[in-house]
PASEBA-466982 format. One record per residue: x, y, z of N, C-alpha, C in turn. Coordinates in nm, 3 decimals. Layout:
{site {X,Y,Z},{X,Y,Z},{X,Y,Z}}
...
This chain:
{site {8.949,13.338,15.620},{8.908,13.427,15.730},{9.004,13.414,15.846}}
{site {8.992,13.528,15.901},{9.173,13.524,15.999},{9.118,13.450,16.126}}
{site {9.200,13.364,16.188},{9.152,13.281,16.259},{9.152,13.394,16.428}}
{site {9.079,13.358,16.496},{9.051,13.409,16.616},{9.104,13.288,16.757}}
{site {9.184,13.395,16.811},{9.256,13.262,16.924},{9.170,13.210,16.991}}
{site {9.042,13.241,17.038},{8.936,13.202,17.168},{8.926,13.064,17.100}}
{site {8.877,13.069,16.915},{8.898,12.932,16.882},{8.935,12.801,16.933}}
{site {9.090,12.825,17.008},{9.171,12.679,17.044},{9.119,12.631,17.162}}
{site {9.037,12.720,17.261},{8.989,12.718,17.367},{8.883,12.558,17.372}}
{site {8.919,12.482,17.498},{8.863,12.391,17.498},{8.735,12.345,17.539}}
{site {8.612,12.311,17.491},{8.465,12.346,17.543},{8.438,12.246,17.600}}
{site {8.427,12.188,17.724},{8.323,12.096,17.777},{8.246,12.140,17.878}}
{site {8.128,12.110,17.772},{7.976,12.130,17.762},{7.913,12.084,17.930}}
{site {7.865,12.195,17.944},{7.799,12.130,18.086},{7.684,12.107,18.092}}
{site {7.601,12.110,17.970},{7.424,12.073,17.928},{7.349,12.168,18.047}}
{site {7.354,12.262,18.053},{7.278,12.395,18.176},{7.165,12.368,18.028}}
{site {7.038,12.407,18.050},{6.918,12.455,17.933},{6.965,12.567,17.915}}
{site {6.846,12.637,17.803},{6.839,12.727,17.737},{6.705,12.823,17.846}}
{site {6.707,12.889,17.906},{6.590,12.965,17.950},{6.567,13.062,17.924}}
{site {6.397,13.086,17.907},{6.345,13.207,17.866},{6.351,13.335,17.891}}
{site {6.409,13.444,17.905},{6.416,13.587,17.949},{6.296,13.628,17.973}}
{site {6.303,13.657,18.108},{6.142,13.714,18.152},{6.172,13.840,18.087}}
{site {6.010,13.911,18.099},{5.952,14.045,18.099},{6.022,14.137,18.137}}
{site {6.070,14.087,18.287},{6.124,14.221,18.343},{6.260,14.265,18.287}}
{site {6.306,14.216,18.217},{6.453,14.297,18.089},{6.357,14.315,17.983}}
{site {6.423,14.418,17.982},{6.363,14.497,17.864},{6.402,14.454,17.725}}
{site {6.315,14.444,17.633},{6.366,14.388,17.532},{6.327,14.501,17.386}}
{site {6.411,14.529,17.281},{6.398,14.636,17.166},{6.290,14.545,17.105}}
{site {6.211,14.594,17.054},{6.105,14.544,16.955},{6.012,14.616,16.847}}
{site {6.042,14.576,16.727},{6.059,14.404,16.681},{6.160,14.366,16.694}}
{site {6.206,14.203,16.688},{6.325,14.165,16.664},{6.412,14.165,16.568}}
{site {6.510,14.264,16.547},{6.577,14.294,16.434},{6.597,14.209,16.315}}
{site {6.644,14.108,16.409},{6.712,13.947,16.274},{6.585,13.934,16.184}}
{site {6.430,13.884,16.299},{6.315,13.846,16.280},{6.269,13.941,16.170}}
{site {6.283,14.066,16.149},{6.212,14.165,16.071},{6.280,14.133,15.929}}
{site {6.375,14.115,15.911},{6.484,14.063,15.800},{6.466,13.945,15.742}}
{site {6.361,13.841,15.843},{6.336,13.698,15.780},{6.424,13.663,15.814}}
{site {6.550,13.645,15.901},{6.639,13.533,15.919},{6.569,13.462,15.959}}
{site {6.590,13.315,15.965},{6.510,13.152,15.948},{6.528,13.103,16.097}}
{site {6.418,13.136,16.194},{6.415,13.127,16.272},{6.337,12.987,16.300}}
{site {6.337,12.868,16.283},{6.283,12.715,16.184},{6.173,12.696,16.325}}
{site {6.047,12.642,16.300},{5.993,12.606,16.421},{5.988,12.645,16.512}}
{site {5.924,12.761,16.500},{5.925,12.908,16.595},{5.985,12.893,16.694}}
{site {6.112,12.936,16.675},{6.275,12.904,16.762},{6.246,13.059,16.792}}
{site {6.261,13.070,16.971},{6.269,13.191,17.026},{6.381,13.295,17.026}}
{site {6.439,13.365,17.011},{6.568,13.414,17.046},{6.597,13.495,17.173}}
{site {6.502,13.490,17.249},{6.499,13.583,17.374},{6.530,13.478,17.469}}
{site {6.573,13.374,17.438},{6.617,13.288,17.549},{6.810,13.283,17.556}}
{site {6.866,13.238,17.704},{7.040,13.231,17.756},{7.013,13.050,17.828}}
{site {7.134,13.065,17.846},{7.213,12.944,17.910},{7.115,13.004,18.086}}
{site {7.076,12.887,18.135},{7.047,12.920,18.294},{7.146,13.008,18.378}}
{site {7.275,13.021,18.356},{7.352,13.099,18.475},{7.374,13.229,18.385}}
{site {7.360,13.228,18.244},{7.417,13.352,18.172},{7.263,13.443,18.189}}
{site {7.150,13.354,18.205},{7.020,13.460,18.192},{7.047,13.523,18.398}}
{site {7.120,13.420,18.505},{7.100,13.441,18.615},{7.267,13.577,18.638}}
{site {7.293,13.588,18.524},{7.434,13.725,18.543},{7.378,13.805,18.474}}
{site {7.259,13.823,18.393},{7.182,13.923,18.312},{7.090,13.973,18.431}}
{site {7.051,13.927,18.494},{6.927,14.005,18.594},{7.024,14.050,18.727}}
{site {7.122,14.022,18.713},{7.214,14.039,18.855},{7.251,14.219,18.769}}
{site {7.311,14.184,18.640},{7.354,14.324,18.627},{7.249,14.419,18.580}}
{site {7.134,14.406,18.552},{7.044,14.497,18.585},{7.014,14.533,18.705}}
{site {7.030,14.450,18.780},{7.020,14.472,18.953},{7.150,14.633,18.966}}
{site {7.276,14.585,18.865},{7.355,14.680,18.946},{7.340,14.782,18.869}}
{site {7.275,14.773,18.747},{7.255,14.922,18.677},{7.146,15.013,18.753}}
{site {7.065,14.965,18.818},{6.944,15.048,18.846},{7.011,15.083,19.001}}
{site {7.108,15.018,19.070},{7.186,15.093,19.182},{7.243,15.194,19.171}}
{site {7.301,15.183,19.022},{7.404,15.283,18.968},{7.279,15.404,18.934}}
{site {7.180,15.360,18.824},{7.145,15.465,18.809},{6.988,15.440,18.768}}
{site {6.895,15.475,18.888},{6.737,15.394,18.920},{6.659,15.415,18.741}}
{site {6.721,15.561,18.697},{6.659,15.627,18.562},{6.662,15.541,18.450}}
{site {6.766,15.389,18.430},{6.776,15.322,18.360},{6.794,15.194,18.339}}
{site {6.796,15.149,18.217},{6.788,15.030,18.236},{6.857,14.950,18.144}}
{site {6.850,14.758,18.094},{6.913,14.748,17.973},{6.773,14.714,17.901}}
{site {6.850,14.698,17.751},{6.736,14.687,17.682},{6.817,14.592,17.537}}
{site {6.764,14.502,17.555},{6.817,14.368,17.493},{6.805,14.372,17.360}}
{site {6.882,14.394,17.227},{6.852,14.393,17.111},{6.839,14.216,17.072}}
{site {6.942,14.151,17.104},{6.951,13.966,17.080},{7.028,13.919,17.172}}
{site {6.978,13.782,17.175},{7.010,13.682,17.228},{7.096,13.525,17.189}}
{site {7.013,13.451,17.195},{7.061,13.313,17.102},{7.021,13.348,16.960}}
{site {7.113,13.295,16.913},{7.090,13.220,16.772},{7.103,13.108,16.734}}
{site {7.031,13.050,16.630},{7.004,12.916,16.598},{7.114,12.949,16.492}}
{site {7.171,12.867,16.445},{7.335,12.876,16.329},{7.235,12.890,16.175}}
{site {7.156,12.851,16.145},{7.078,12.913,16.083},{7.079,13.061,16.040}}
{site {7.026,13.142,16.162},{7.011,13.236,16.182},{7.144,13.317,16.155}}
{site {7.224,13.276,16.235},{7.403,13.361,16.189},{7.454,13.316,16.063}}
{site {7.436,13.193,15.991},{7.474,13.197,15.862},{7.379,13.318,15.764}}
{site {7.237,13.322,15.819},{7.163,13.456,15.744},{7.208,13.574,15.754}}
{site {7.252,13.623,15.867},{7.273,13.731,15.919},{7.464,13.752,15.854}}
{site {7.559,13.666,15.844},{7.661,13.704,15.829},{7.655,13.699,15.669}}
{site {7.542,13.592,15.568},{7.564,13.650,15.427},{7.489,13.793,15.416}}
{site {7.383,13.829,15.502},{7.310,13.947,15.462},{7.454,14.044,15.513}}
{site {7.526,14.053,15.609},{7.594,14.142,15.642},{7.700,14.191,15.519}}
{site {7.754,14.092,15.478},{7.871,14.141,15.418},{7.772,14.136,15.232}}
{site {7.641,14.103,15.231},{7.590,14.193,15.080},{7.577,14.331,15.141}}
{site {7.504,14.362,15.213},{7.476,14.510,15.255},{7.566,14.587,15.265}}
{site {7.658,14.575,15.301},{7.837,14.619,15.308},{7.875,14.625,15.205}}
{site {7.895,14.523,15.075},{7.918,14.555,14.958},{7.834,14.650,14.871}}
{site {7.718,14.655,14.875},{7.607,14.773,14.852},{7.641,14.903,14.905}}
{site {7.641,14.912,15.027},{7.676,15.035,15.053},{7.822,15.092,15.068}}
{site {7.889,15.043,14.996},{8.037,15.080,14.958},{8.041,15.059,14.814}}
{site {7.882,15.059,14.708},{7.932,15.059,14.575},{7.983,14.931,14.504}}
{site {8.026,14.817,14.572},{8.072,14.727,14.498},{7.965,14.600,14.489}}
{site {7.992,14.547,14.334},{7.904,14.451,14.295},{7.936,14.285,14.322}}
{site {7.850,14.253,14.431},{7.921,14.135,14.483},{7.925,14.006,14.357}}
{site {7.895,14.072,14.257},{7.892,13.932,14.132},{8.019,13.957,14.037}}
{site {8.077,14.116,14.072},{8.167,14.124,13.936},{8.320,14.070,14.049}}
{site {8.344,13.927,13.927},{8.465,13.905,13.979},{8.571,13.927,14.003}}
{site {8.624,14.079,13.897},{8.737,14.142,13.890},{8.724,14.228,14.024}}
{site {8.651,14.220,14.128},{8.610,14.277,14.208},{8.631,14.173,14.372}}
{site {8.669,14.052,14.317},{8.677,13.952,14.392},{8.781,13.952,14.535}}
{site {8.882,14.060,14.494},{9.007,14.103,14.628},{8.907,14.162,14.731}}
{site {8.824,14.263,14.653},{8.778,14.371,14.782},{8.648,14.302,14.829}}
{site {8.588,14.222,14.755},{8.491,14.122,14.841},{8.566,14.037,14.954}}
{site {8.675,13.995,14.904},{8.730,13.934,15.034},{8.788,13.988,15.158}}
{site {8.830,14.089,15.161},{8.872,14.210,15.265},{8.742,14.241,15.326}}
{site {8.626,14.227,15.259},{8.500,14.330,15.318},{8.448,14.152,15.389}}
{site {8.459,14.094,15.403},{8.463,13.960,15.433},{8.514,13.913,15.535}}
{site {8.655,13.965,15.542},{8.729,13.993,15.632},{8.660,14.076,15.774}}
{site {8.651,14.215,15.714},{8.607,14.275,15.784},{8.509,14.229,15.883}}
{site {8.400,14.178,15.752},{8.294,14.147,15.867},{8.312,14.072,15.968}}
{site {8.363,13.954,15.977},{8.428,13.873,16.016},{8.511,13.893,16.186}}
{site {8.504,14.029,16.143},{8.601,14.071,16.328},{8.450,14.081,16.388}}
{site {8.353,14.122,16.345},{8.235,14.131,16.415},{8.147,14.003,16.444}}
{site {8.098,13.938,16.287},{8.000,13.841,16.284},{8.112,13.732,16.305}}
{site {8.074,13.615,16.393},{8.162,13.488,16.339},{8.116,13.445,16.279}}
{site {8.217,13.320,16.205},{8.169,13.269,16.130},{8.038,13.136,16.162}}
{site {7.987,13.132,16.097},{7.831,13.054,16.101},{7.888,12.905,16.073}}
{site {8.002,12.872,16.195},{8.016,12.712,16.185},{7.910,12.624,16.268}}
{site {7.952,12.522,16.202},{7.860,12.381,16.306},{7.994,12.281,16.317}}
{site {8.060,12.313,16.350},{8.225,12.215,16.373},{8.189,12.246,16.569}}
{site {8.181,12.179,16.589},{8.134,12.175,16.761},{8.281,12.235,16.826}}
{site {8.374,12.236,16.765},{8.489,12.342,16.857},{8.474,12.457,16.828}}
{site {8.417,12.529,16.768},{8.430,12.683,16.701},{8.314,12.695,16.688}}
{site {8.214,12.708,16.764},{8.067,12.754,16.791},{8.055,12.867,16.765}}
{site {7.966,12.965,16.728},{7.952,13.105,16.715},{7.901,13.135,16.821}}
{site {7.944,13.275,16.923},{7.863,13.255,17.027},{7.760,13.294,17.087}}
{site {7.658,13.360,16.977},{7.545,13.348,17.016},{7.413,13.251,16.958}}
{site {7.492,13.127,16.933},{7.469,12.995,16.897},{7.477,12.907,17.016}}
{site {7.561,12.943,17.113},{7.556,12.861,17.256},{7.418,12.898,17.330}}
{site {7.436,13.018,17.358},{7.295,13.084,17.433},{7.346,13.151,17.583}}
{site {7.514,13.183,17.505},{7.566,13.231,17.599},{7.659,13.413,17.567}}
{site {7.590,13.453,17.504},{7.622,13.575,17.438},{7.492,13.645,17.427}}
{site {7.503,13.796,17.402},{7.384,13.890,17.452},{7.451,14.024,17.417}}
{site {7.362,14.066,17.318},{7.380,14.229,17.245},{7.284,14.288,17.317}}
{site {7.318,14.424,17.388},{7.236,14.514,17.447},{7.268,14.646,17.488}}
{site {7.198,14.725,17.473},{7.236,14.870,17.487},{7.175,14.942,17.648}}
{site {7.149,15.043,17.643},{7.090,15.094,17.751},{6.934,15.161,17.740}}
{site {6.916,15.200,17.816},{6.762,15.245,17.773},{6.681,15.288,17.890}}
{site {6.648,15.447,17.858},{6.594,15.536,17.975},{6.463,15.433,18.043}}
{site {6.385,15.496,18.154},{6.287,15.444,18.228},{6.205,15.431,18.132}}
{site {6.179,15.495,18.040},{6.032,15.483,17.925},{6.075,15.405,17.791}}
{site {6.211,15.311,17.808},{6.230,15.205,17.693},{6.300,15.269,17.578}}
{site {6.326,15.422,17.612},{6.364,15.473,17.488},{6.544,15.489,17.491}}
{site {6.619,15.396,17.389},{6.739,15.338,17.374},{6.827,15.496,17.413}}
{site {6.957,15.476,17.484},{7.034,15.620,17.436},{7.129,15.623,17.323}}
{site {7.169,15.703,17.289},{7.265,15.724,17.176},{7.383,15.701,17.271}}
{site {7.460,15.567,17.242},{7.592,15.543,17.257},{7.716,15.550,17.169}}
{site {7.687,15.679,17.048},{7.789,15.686,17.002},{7.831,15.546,16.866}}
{site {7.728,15.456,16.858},{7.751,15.407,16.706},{7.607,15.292,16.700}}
{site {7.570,15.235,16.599},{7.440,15.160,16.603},{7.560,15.019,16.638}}
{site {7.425,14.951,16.702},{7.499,14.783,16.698},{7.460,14.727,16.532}}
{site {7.559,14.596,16.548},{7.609,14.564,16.441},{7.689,14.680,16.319}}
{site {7.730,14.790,16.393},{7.776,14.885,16.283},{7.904,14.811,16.231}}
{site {7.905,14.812,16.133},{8.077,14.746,16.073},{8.197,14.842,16.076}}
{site {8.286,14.889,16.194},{8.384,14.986,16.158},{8.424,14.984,16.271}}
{site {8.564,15.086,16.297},{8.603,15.167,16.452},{8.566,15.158,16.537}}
{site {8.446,15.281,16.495},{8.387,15.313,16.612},{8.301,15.213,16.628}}
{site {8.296,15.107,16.668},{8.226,14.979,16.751},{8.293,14.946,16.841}}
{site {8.429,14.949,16.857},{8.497,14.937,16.943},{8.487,15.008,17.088}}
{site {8.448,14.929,17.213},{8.444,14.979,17.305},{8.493,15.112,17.381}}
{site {8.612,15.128,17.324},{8.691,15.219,17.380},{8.690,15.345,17.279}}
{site {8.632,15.378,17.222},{8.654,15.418,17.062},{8.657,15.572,17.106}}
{site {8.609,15.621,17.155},{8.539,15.744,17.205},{8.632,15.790,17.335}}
{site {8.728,15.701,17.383},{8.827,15.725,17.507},{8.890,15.856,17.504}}
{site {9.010,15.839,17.364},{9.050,15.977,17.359},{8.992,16.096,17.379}}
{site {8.864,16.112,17.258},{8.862,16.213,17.229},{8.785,16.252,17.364}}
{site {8.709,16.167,17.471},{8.632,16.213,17.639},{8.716,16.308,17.667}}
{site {8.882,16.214,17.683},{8.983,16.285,17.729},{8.987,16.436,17.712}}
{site {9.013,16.453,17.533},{9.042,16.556,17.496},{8.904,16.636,17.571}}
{site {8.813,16.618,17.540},{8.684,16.697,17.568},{8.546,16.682,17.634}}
{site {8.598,16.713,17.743},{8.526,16.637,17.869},{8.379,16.699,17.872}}
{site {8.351,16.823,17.778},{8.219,16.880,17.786},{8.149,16.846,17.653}}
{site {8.186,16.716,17.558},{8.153,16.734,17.469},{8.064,16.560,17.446}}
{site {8.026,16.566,17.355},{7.901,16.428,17.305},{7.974,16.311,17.323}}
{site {8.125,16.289,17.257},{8.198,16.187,17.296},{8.259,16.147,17.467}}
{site {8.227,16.271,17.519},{8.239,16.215,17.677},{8.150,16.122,17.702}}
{site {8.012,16.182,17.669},{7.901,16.113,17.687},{7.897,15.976,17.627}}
{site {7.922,15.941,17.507},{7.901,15.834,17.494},{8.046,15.726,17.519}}
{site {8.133,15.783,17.555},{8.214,15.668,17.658},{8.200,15.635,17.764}}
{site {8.120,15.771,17.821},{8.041,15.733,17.977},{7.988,15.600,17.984}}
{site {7.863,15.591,17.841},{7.772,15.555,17.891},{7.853,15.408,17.860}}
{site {7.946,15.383,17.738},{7.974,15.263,17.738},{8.062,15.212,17.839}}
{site {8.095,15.256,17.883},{8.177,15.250,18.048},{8.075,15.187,18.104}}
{site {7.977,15.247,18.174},{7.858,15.224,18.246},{7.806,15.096,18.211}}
{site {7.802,15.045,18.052},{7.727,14.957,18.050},{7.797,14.833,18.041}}
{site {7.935,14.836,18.027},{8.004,14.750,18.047},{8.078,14.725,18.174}}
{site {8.115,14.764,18.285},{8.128,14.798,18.379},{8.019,14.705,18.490}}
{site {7.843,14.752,18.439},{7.781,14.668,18.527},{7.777,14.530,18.491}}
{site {7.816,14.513,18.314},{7.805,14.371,18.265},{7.916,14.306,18.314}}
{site {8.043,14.341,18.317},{8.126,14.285,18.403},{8.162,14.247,18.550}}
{site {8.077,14.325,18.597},{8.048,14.332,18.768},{7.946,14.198,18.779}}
{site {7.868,14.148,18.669},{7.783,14.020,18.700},{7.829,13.948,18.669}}
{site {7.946,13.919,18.553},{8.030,13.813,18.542},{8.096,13.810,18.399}}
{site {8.043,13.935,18.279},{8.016,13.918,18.151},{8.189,13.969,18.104}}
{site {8.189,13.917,18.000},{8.346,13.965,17.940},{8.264,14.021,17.811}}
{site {8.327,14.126,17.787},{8.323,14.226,17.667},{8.383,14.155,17.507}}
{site {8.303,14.168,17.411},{8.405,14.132,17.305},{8.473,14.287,17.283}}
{site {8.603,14.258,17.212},{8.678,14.331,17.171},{8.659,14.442,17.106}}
{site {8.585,14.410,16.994},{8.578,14.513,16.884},{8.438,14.507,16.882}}
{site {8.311,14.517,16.984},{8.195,14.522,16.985},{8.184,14.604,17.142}}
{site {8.117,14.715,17.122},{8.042,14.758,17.237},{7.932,14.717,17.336}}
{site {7.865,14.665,17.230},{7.742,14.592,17.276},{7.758,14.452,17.316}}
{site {7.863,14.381,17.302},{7.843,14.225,17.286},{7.926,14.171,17.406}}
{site {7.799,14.097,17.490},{7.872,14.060,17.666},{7.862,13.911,17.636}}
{site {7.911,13.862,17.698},{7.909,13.675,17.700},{7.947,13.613,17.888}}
{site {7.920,13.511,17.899},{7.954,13.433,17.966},{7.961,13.298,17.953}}
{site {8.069,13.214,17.967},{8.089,13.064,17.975},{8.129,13.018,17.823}}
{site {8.151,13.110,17.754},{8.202,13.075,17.621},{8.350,13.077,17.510}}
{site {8.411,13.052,17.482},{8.516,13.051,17.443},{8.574,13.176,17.456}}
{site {8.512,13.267,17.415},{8.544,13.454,17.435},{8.595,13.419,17.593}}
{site {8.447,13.403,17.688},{8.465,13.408,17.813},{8.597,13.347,17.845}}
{site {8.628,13.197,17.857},{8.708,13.139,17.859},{8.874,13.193,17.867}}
{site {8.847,13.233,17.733},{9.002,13.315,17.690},{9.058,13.445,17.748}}
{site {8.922,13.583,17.743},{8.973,13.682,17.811},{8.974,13.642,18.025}}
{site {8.895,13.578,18.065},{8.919,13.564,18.244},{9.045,13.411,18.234}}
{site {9.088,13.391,18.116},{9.225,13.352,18.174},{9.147,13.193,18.247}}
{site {9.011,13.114,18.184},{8.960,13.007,18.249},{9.031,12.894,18.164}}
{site {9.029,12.764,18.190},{9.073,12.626,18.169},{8.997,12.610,18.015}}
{site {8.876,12.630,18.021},{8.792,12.566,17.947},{8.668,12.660,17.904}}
{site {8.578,12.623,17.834},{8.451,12.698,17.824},{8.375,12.592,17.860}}
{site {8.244,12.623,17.911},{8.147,12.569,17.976},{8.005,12.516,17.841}}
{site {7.990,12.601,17.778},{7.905,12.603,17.697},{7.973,12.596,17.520}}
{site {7.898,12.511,17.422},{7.882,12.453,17.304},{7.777,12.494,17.228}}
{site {7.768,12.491,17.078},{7.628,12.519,17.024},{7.509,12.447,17.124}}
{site {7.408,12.491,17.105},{7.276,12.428,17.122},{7.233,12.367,17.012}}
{site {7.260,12.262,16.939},{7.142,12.223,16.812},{7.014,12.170,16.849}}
{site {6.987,12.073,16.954},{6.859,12.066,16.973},{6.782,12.159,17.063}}
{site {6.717,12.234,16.988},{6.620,12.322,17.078},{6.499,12.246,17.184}}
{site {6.484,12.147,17.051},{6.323,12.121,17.182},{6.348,12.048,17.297}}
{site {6.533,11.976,17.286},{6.529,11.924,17.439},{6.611,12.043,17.520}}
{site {6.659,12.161,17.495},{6.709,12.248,17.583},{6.656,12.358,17.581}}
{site {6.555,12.389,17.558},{6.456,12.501,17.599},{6.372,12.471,17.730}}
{site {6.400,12.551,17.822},{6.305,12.509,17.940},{6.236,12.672,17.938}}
{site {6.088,12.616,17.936},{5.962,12.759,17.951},{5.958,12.815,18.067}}
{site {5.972,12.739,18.163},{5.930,12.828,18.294},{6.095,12.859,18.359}}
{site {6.065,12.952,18.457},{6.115,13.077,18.532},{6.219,12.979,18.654}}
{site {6.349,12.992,18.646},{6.387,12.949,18.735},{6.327,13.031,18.890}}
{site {6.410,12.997,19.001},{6.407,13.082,19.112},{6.452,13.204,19.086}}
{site {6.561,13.247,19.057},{6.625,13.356,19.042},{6.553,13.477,19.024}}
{site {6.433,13.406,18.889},{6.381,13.495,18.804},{6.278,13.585,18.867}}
{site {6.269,13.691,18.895},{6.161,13.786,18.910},{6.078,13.860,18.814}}
C-alpha cells in the first residue's frame, strides 16, 4: 500500500480525553458503521473528539450559522476504535470488488484486487496499531460531516461520503462551476467551499482526496499547517479517556 507522507510526522501525545459531542451538532442517524455491525466492543461510543478538536467543531458551527442561520453541520462519524476501521476498510474494498464484478477469491484475479486495494487506501487508512501511523479517526481527532438544512435534512454535495473515486475530491466540481456558473455543479462546489472554509476558519485541515473529512492535531493536521509534530495518537484505552460530561465550552 503506497505509503502516505503525514506518516513520518512525529506524534507526541498530549493525553487531552476523548469527549462526548453534545446534542446541539447535529448528528445523521443511525450510525452508518453501527448499522453494518462494525465491532464497536463494550458499547464504545463514536460520537465522541479529542477536548480541543470537539472545542473547533462547535466554534465552526458557530461560523456556519453566521454564514448562513438556514444551516447547519450534520455529523456522519467521529472516532473510531481500530477495530472498527479494520471492519470498515475489509468491508470497503469487498463491496468495491462486488460492485465492479470481480471475485475477491479468484486468484487469477489477484493484480486487480490489489489496485482496488490501492484505491481504497487513498481514502480508508490503513487499520494499523503501530503507534506512529495511527489511523485518524482512531485518535479522536478526525470528523466526517456534511451539511444539513434547519430541519436535519442533509444537502446534495455532489458525491456520497465514503464514495470511492474523483469525485470525492474536494475540488472536483471547480472546473466545471467555472465553466457553468448556472448549473448543479456550481452548487455543489459552493457548498463544499462553504463547508470547508468554515471547518478551516476553526482550525480543521481538509484531507485531500475527501470532501467530507476535517481533522485537527493529527498527523494530516501536522503535515498540511506546516506544524513540528502532531499532538494526538491512537486512543486504545477507552475507559480511561472517555470523559461523559460537558466541558465549559460546551453549550
Amino acid at each position: 500500500m503506497k505509503f502516505k507522507p503525514w506518516n513520518n510526522i512525529k506524534i507526541n501525545e498530549c493525553h487531552e480525553p476523548l469527549i462526548t459531542i453534545p446534542q446541539s451538532i447535529f448528528r445523521l442517524t443511525p450510525h452508518p458503521y453501527m448499522s453494518l455491525g462494525a465491532p464497536y466492543l463494550n458499547g464504545a461510543d463514536p460520537w465522541v473528539l479529542r477536548k480541543s478538536v470537539l472545542k473547533r467543531l462547535i466554534e465552526a458551527q458557530k461560523h456556519l450559522t453566521e454564514r448562513n442561520p438556514d444551516l447547519k453541520l450534520a455529523l456522519f462519524d467521529a472516532w473510531r476504535p481500530i477495530p472498527v476501521q479494520k471492519f470498515m476498510f475489509d468491508y470497503t474494498i469487498h463491496e468495491t470488488c462486488k460492485n465492479r464484478g470481480i471475485d475477491i477469491n479468484d486468484h487469477s484475479l489477484n493484480g486487480i484486487v490489489t489496485e482496488i486495494i490501492e484505491e481504497v487506501g487513498m481514502f480508508w487508512a490503513k487499520p494499523s496499531s503501530n503507534p506512529s501511523t495511527p489511523p485518524p479517526h482512531s485518535t479522536g481527532a478526525a470528523i466526517d460531516l456534511t451539511l444539513a438544512d434547519i430541519n436535519g435534512q442533509p444537502l446534495d454535495l455532489g458525491g456520497e461520503i465514503d464514495f470511492i473515486g474523483d469525485k470525492s475530491r474536494p475540488n472536483f466540481y471547480e472546473q466545471d462551476s467555472l465553466r457553468m456558473p448556472y448549473s448543479k455543479y456550481h452548487v455543489f462546489h459552493n457548498r463544499r467551499f462553504l463547508l470547508s472554509s468554515v471547518m478551516e476558519e476553526a482550525g480543521f485541515v481538509q484531507h485531500p482526496n475527501e470532501w467530507w473529512h476535517f481533522s485537527y492535531g493529527d498527523q494530516l493536521w501536522s503535515w498540511l499547517s506546516k506544524r513540528g509534530n502532531a499532538i494526538y495518537g491512537s486512543t486504545f484505552d477507552v475507559s480511561k479517556d472517555i470523559t461523559l460530561s460537558y466541558p465549559s465550552f460546551v453549550t
